[in-house]
C-alpha positions in Angstrom: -9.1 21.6 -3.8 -11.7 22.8 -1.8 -10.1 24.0 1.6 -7.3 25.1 -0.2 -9.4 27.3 -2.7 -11.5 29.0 0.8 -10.1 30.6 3.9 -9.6 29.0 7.1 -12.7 28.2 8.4 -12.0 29.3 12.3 -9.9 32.0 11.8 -10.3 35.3 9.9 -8.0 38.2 9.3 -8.3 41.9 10.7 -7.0 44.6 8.8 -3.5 44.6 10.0 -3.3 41.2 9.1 -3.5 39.4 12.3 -5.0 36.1 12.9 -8.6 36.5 14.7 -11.0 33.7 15.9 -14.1 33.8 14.2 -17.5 33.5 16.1 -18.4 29.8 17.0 -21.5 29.1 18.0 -20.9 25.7 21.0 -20.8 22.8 21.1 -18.4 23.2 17.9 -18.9 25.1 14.6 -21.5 24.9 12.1 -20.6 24.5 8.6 -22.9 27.5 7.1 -22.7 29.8 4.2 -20.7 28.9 0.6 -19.1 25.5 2.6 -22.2 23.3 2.9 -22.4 22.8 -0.4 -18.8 22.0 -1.3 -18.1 19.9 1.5 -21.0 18.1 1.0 -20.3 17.0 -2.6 -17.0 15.9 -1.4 -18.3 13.6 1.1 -20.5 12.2 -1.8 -17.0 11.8 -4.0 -15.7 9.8 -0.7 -19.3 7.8 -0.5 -18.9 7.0 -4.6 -15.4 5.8 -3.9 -16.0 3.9 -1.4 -19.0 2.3 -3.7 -16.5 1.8 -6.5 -13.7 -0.1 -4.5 -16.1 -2.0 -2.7 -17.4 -3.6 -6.2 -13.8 -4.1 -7.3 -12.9 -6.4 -4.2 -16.1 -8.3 -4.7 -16.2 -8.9 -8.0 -12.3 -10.3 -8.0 -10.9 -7.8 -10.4 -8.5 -6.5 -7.7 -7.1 -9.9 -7.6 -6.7 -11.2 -11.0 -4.7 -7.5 -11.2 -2.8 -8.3 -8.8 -1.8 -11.5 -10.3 -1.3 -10.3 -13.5 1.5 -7.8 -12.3 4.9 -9.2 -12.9 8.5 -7.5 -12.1 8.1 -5.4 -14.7 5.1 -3.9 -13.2 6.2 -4.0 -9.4 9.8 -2.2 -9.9 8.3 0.8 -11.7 5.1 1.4 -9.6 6.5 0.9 -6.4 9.8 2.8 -7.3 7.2 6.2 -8.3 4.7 6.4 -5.3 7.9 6.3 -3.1 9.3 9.1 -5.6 5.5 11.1 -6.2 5.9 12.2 -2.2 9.1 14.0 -2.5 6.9 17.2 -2.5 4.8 17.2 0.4 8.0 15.6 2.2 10.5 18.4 1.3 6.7 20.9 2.0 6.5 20.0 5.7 10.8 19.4 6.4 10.7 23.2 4.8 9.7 24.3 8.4 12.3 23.3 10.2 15.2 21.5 8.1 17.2 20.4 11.6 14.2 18.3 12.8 13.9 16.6 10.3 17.5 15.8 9.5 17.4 14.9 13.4 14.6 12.4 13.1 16.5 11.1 9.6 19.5 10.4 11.3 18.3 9.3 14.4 15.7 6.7 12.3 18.8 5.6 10.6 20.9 5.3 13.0 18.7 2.8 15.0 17.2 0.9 12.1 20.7 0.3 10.5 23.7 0.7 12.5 22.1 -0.4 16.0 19.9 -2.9 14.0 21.2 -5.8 15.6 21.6 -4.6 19.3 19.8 -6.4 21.8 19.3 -5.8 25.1 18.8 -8.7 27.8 16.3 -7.4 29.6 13.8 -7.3 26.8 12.1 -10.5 26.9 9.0 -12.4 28.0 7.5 -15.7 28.7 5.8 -17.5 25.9 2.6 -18.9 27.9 2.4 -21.2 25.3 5.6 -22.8 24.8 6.3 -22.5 28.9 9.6 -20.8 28.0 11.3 -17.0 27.0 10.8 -15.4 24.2 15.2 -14.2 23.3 16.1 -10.5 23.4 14.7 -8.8 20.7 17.0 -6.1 18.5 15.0 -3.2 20.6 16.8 -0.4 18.5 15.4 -1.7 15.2 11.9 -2.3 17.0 11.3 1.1 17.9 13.6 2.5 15.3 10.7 4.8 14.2 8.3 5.4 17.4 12.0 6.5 19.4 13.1 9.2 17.4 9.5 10.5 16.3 8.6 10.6 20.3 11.9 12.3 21.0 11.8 14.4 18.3 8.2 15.8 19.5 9.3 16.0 23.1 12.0 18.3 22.4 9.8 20.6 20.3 6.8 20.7 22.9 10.0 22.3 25.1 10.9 25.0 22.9 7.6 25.6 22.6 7.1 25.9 26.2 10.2 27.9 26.6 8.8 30.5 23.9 11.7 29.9 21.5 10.6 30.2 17.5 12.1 27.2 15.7 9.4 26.8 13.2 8.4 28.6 10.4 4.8 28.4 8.8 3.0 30.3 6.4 0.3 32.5 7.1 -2.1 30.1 6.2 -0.4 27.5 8.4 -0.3 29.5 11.5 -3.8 30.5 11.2 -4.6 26.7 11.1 -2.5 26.3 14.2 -3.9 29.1 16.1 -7.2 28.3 15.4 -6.9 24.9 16.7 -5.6 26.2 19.8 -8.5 28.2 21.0 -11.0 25.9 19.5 -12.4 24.0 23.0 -13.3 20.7 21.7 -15.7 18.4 24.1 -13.8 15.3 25.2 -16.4 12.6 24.2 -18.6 13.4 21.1 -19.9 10.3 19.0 -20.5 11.2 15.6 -23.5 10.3 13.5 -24.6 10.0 9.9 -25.9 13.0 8.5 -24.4 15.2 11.7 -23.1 17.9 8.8 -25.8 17.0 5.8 -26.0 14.3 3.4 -23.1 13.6 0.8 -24.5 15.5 -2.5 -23.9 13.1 -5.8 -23.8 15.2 -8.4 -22.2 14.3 -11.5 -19.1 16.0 -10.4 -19.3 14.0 -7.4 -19.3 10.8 -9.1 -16.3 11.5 -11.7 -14.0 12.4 -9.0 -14.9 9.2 -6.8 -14.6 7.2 -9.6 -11.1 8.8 -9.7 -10.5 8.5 -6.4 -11.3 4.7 -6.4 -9.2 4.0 -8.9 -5.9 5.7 -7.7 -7.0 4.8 -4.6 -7.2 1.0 -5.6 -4.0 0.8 -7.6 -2.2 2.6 -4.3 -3.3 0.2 -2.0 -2.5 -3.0 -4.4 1.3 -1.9 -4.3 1.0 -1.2 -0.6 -0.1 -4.6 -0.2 3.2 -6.5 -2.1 4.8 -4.1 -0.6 4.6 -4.7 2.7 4.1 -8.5 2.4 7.6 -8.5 0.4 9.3 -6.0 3.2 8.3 -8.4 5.9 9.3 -11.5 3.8 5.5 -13.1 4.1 4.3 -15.2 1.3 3.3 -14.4 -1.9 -0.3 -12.0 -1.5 -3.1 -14.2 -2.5 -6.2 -13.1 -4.3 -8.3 -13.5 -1.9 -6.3 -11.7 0.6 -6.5 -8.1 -2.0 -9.6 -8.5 -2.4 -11.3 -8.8 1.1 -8.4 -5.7 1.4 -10.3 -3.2 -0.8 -14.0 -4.4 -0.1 -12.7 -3.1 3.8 -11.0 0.2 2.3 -14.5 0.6 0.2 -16.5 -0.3 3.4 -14.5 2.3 5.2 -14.5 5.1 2.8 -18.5 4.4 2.9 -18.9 5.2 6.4 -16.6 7.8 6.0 -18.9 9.5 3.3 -22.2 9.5 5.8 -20.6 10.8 8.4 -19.0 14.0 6.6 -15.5 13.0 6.0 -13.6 14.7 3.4 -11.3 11.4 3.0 -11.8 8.0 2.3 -9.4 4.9 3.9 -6.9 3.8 2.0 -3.5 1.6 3.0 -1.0 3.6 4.3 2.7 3.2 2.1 4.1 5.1 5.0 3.0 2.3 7.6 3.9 -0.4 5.3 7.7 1.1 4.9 7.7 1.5 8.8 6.9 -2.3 9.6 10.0 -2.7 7.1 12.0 -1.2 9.1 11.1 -2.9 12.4 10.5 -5.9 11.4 7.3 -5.9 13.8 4.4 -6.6 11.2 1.7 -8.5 13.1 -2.1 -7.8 12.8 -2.4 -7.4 16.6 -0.5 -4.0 16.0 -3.1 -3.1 13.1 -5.6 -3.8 15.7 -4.6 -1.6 18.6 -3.6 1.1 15.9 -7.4 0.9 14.7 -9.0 0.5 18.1 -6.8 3.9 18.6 -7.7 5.5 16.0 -12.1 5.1 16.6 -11.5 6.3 20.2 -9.4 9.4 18.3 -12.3 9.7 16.5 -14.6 9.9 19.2 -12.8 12.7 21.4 -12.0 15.7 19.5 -10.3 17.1 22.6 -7.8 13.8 22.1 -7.7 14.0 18.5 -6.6 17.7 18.6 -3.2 16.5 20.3 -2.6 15.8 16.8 -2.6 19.1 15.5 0.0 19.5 17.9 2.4 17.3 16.2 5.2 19.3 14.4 5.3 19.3 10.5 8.9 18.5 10.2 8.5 15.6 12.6 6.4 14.4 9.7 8.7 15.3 6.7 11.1 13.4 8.6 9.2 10.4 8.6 7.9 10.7 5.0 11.8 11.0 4.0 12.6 7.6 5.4 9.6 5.3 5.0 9.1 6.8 1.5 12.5 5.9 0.7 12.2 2.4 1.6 9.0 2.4 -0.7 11.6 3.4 -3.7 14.4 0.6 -2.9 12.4 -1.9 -2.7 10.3 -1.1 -6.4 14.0 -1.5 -7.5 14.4 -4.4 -6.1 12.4 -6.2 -8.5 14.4 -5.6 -11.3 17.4 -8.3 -10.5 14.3 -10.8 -11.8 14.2 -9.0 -14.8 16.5 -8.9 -17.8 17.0 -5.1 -17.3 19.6 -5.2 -20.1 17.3 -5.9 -22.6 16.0 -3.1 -25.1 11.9 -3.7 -24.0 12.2 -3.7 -20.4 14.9 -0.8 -20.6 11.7 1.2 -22.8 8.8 0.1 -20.6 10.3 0.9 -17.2 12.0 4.4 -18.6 8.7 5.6 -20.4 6.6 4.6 -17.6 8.1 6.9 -14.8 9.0 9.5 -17.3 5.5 9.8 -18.4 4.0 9.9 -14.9 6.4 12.6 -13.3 5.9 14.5 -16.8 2.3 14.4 -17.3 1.1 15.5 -13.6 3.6 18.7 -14.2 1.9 19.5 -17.5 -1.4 19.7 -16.4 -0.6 21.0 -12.9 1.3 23.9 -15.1 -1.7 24.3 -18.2 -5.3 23.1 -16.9 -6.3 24.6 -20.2 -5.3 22.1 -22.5 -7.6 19.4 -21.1 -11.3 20.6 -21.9 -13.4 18.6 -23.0 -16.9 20.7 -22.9 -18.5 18.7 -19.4 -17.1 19.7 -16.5 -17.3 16.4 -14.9 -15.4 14.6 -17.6 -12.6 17.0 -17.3 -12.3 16.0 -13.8 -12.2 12.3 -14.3 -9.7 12.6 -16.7 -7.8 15.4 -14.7 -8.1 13.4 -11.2 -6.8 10.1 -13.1 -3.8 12.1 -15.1 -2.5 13.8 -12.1 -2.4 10.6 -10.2 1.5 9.1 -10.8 0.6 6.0 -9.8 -1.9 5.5 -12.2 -0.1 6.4 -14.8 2.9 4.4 -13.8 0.7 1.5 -13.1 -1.5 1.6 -16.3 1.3 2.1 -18.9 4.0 -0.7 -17.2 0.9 -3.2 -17.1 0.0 -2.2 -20.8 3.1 -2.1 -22.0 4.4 -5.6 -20.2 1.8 -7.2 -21.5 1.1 -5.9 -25.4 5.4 -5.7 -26.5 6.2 -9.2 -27.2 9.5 -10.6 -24.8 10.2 -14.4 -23.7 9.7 -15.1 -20.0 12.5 -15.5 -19.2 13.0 -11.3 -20.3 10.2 -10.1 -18.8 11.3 -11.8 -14.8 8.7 -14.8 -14.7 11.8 -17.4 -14.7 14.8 -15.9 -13.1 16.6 -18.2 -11.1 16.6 -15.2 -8.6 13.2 -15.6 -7.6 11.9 -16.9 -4.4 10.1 -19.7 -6.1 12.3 -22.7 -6.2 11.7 -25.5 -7.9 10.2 -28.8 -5.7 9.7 -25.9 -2.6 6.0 -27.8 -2.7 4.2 -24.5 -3.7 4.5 -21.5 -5.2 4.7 -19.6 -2.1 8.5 -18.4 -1.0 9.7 -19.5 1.9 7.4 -22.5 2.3 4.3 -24.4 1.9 0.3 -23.7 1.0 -0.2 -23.7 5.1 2.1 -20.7 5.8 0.6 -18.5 3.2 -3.0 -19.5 5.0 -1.8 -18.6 7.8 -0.3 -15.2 6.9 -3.0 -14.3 5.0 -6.3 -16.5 6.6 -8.8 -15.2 7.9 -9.3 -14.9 11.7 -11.3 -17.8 13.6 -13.9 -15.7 14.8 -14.4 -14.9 11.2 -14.4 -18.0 9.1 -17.1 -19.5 11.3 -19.2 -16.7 10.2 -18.7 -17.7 6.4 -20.1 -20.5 4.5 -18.1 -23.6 4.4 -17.5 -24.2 0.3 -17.6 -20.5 -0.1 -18.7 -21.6 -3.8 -21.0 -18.7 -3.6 -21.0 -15.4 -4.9 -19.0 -13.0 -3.7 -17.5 -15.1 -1.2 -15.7 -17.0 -3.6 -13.7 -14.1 -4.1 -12.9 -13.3 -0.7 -12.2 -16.8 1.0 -9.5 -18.5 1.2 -8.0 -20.9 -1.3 -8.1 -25.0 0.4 -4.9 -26.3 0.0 -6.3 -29.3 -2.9 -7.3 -26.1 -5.2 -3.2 -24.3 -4.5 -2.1 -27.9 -5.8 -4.3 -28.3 -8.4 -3.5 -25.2 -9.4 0.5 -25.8 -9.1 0.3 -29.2 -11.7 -1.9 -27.1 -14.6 0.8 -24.3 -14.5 3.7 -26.4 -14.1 2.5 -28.6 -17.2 1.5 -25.4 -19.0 5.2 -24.6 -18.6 6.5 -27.5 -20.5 4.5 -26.5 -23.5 6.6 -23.2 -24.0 9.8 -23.4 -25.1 12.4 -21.2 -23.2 12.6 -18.5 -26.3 9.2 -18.3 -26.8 6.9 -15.7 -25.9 3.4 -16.4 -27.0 1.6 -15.6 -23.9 1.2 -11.6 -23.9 -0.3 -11.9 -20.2 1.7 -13.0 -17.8 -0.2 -16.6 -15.8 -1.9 -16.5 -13.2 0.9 -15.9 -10.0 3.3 -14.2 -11.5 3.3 -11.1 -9.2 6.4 -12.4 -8.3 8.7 -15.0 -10.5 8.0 -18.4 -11.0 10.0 -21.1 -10.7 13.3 -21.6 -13.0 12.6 -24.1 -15.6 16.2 -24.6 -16.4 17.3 -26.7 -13.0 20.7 -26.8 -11.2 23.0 -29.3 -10.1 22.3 -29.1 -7.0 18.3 -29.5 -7.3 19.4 -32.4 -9.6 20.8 -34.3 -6.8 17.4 -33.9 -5.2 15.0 -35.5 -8.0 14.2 -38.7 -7.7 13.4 -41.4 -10.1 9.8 -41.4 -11.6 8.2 -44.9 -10.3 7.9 -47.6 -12.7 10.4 -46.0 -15.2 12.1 -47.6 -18.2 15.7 -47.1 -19.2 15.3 -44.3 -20.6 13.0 -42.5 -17.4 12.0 -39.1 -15.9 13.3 -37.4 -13.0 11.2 -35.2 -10.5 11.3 -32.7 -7.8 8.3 -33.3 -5.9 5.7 -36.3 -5.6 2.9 -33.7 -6.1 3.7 -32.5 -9.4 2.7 -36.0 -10.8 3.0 -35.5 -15.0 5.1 -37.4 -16.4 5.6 -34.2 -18.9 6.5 -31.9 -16.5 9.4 -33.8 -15.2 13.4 -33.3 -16.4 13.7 -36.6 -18.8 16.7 -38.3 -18.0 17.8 -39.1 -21.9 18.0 -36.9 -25.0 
């Protein structure tokens, strides 16, 4: 709100209109005048955010939210912060509509009809397996790097040839043109304090308290997100919460040093290692390592000024729209027939594209008499994902439905029965080793982490998963299949849990219990040890 209340700050206007450089004292420009003051204040919002989210991932209540969020939460909050971007998407395609339909098409065309193609000369040695890695489907791999470097390439020509393809606004093209006669020093290490201390005013700390919590709830669905795009196991706690404390770590540094944003998960990166199928943390690493030696050349990090707006539309228009088909996803392990669920996912999305358009369109109707109150409330209200989030989660957990309605035992779900966890797709060792924590770093921790906070932010052992697996299981026997007397859903259910109701072919599966009469139990899995928890085998 602040830059886009004030004029550029390297540019002026002279009375014809014309863009003009402003006077910059070197190395760089000073921030002087009305902006210190601003600017600093929202460096303190991004400091008290960074506080807030920080203090969320330590304490655990990241984690037991992200537990407590079943399909019903999921489908709608994932399907609206895909759908909240369609603005700033269709904003920066506005410039050029044919580069960004070219980088659409060209994304699409190598993510979804060339997905499969391989070609034999991409492969390597595995040094630790002594043989070669098979072609991978290169297409898919670089379904998103190919076209958005292509796409670039050919604009940096018709730029060079002096052909106008793009249209900007006057306040866009002083932005550009400023940039280009701005002479930025190559290396420049940035410092604490370089531009002022942040300034924590009360306004300050409403709007980072705002900031945190959109911020929060936007990185939780990021996280499921991209876990569930990439087919990893179910997100642990432990895993969300070491997630936010670095986010809040990050946005901290970010507030010393001046910044006028926090770090936050990106929904855009998530989407894109969807689409290649190339999630690994060595590719977060090199894109971080990147990203500090960006920040530590502004001549380097000016090259991004240079990237073309619609080249970002176009990218926002794909990865965006993966965002919204997998939110519906979740709703084949619902009963979306049914009445409630029909209700809480319709009000939900309604209310959050509805509300941000009423205030957007009447600030006046929210005043409260303190200015900083009226920006809490007004931060949090114009935030779709937080009203998505906050009404599903209320809703799905106050209006009374069985399980079975509300997703938490559809046979759909990736959580068979006798799998030997609750993870999909495997055992308590695979979701450790999605979601551990490096080597490096667990030597650094304490063994039991028992302690405070670190009992938050380590690792489950494997005894504790299965301990965990026999009180739910057994607490599932006690609920009869119509019932719905828990309001919350148990602890797990961000995605379903396994079927109660067993099929035939499972059935061939179960063994006898040992030691059993005529009249015996059957069970899945040697683990899950009641007696009660087991199918009997007579009436």
């Amino acid at each position: 709100m602040v830059l886009s209340s004030r004029p550029s700050l390297g540019a002026s206007m002279d009375r014809n209109g014309t863009a003009m450089a402003s006077a910059c004292p070197a190395p760089h420009c000073t921030v002087a005048g009305s902006w210190a003051a601003p600017l600093q204040e929202v460096s303190g919002a991004v400091l008290v955010s960074g506080l807030v989210q920080l203090v969320l991932g330590v304490s655990g209540v990241c984690g037991w939210a992200a537990r407590h969020c079943g399909p019903m939460v999921l489908a709608p909050s994932l399907s609206i912060i895909g759908l909240s971007a369609y603005k700033e998407a269709a904003f920066f395609c506005s410039t050029n509509w044919v580069v960004a339909l070219l980088l659409v098409l060209l994304t699409v065309t190598f993510s979804q009809h060339l997905g499969s193609c391989r070609l034999p000369f991409c492969a390597w040695p595995q040094a630790w397996r002594g043989s070669m890695e098979p072609s991978v489907p290169t297409l898919r791999t670089f379904s998103v790097l190919l076209p958005f470097a292509g796409v670039c390439t050919i604009c940096a020509i018709l730029n060079h040839l002096n052909i106008p393809w793009e249209s900007l606004d006057l306040a866009m093209a002083q932005l550009s043109w400023a940039n280009s006669t701005f002479h930025a020093p190559w290396v420049r290490i940035p410092y604490a304090g370089e531009w002022g201390w942040p300034l924590l005013t009360p306004r300050a700390l409403a709007v980072g308290i705002a900031m945190a919590i959109s911020c929060s709830m936007n990185s939780v669905g990021c996280y499921v997100l991209c876990g569930r795009l990439l087919r990893a196991p179910r997100l642990p706690p432990d895993a969300c919460n070491r997630g936010l404390c670095t986010e809040g770590l990050g946005s901290l540094l970010a507030g010393l040093l001046g910044a006028l944003g926090g770090t936050a998960a990106s929904i855009a990166n998530a989407c894109a290692a969807g689409l290649t199928q190339t999630g690994s943390r060595l590719s977060v690493q090199v894109s971080a390592l990147a990203c500090v030696v960006l920040g530590m050349s502004p001549r380097l990090a000016g090259l991004l000024t240079r990237i073309p707006l619609a080249a970002h539309g176009g990218v926002l228009c794909v990865t965006y729209a993966v965002a919204v088909g997998t939110g519906i996803s979740y709703f084949q392990y619902a009963d979306i027939d049914s009445g409630r669920n029909i209700f809480i996912v319709g009000f939900a999305m309604f209310m959050a594209l509805l509300v941000p358009r009423w205030f957007g369109t009447a600030l006046a109707h929210l005043a409260t008499g303190w200015v900083p109150l009226d920006l809490l409330f007004l931060s949090l209200l114009m935030a779709p994902v937080v009203l998505t989030g906050s009404l599903s989660f209320l809703l799905e957990n106050t209006v009374s439905g069985t399980l079975e309605e509300r997703g938490l035992l559809s046979e759909l779900g990736p959580w068979r029965a006798g799998a030997g966890s609750r993870h999909p797709h495997g055992e308590t060792g695979k979701a450790n080793q999605a979601y551990g924590l490096p080597a490096g770093l667990s030597r650094l921790l304490p063994s039991s982490c028992k302690a405070f906070p670190c009992c938050f932010l380590c690792p489950r052992s494997e005894e504790e998963e299965e301990k965990e697996d026999v009180e739910e299981a057994t607490e599932e026997v006690t609920t009869a299949p119509g019932e719905g007397t828990h309001l919350l859903p148990k602890p797990g259910s961000g995605e379903p849990q396994p079927p109660r109701r067993t099929s035939e072919t499972e059935m061939a599966e179960w063994r006898p219990w040992p030691g059993s009469a005529a009249c015996g139990y059957l069970m899945g899995d040697e683990r899950c040890a009641p007696k009660a928890a087991c199918k009997p085998l007579c009436s």
